[in-house]
N, C-alpha and C positions, 0 to 999 in steps of 0.2 A: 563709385566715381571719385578721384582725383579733385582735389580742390582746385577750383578755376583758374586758372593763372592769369594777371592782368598786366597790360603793362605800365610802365611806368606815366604819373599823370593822370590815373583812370581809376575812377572810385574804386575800391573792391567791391564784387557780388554784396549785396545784400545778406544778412544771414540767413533770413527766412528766403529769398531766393535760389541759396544754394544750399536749404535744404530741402526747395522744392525738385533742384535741377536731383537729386540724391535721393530722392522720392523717403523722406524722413518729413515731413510735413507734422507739427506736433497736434493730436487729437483732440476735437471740439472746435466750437467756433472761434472763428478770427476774430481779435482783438476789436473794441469800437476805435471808432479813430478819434483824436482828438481833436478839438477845433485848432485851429493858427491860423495868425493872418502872416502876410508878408507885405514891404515895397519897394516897387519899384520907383527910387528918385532920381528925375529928370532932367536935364539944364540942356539949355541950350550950349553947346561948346562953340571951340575955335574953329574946329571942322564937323559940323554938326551936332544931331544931337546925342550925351552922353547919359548913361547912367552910374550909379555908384554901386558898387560889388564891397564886401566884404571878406575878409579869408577867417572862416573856423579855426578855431584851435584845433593841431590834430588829436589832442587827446580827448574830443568833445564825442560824446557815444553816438549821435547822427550827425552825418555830415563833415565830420572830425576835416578837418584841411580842404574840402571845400569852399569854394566863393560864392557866395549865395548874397540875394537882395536882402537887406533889414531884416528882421520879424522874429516871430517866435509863436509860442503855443498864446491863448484865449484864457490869460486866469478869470480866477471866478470873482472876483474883484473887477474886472473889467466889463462893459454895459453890452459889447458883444465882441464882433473883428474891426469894425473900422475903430472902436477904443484901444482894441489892444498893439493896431497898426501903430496907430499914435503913439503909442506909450514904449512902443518896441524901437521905433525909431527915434523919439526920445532917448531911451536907454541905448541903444547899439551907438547910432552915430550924432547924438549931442543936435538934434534938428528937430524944432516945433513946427509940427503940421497943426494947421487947421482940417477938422476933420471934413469938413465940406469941400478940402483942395482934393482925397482921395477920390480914385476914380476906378471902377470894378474892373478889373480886365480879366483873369480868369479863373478858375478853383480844381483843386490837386486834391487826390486822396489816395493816399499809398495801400499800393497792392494787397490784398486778404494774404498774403503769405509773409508779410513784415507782421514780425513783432511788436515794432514802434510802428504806430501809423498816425497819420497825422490828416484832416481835413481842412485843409490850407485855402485860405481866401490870397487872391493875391490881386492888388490893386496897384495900381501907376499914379504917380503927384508929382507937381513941378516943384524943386528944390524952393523953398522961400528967398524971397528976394532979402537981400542982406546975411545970409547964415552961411554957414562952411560945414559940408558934412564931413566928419573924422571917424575912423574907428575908435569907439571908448575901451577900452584894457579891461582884459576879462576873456571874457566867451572868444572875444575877436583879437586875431593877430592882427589885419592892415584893411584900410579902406585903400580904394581909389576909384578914380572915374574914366570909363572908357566907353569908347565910340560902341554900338551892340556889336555890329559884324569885327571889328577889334578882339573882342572877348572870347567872340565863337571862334576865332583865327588859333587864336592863344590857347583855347581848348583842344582845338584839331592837333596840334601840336605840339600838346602835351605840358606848358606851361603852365595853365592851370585846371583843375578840374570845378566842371559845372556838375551840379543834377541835373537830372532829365528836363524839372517845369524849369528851371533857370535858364538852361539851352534854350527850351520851347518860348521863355516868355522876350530871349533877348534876339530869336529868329522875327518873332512877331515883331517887334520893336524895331 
């Protein structure tokens, strides 16, 4: 089979998905996944409420040019997800949470046929009253904050590309 063709806007296949679609699945067990937390930061806007998206670098090996919430992997330095939320949104976009603002909302764990897999906490916090969240230089090309159903519009669209739990968490929202 023909490598998948996507079009423009639209993650590529997975690699371990489109060596499931090619039935090349590499032998033994699927990778453990790794912890990550993720957040989703809240504010009230001018026309409801917003959240803040970030855009990957594309040359990042997951997610590469996606817009995804905060977060990242659970180093071992960290006391579990809601330290490493805190510390990932610290680092990503310049913003101290109290970790008693985090609030659970769901948990992601990428398919047994990804290579990289990840077991994703993903919690919701109201932006802190007086802070600006930015994207910090690195990992992330741009912040910004947009209305949920806004974002999903922009993805329908092909302007920006979501992952699946980012779609699911900004449909919820």
């Amino acid at each position: 089979m023909a490598a998948a063709h996507r079009p423009a806007g639209r993650l590529p296949f997975p690699p371990g998905l489109q060596a499931f679609l090619e039935g090349k699945l590499p032998p033994g067990p699927p990778p453990t996944p790794r912890p990550a937390a993720t957040v989703a930061l809240v504010r009230d806007g001018d026309n409801g409420l917003e959240t803040f998206l970030v855009r990957r670098a594309r040359g990042m090996k997951f997610l590469g040019g996606a817009h995804v919430f905060p977060g990242g992997r659970v180093d071992e330095s960290d006391a579990g997800p809601e330290a490493a939320a805190v510390r990932e949104v610290r680092e990503e976009v310049a913003v101290e949470l109290d970790p008693a603002a985090l609030r659970p909302w769901s948990r992601w764990i990428t398919p047994e046929v990804e290579t990289r897999r990840f077991d994703a906490r993903f919690y919701v916090a109201p932006l802190p009253e007086g802070q600006q969240a930015r994207a910090v230089e690195g990992e992330l090309v741009e912040g910004c904050w947009y209305r949920p159903a806004d974002a999903v519009a922009h993805a329908h669209a092909g302007r920006i590309v979501l992952a699946p739990p980012t779609l699911w968490t900004l449909l919820e929202l």
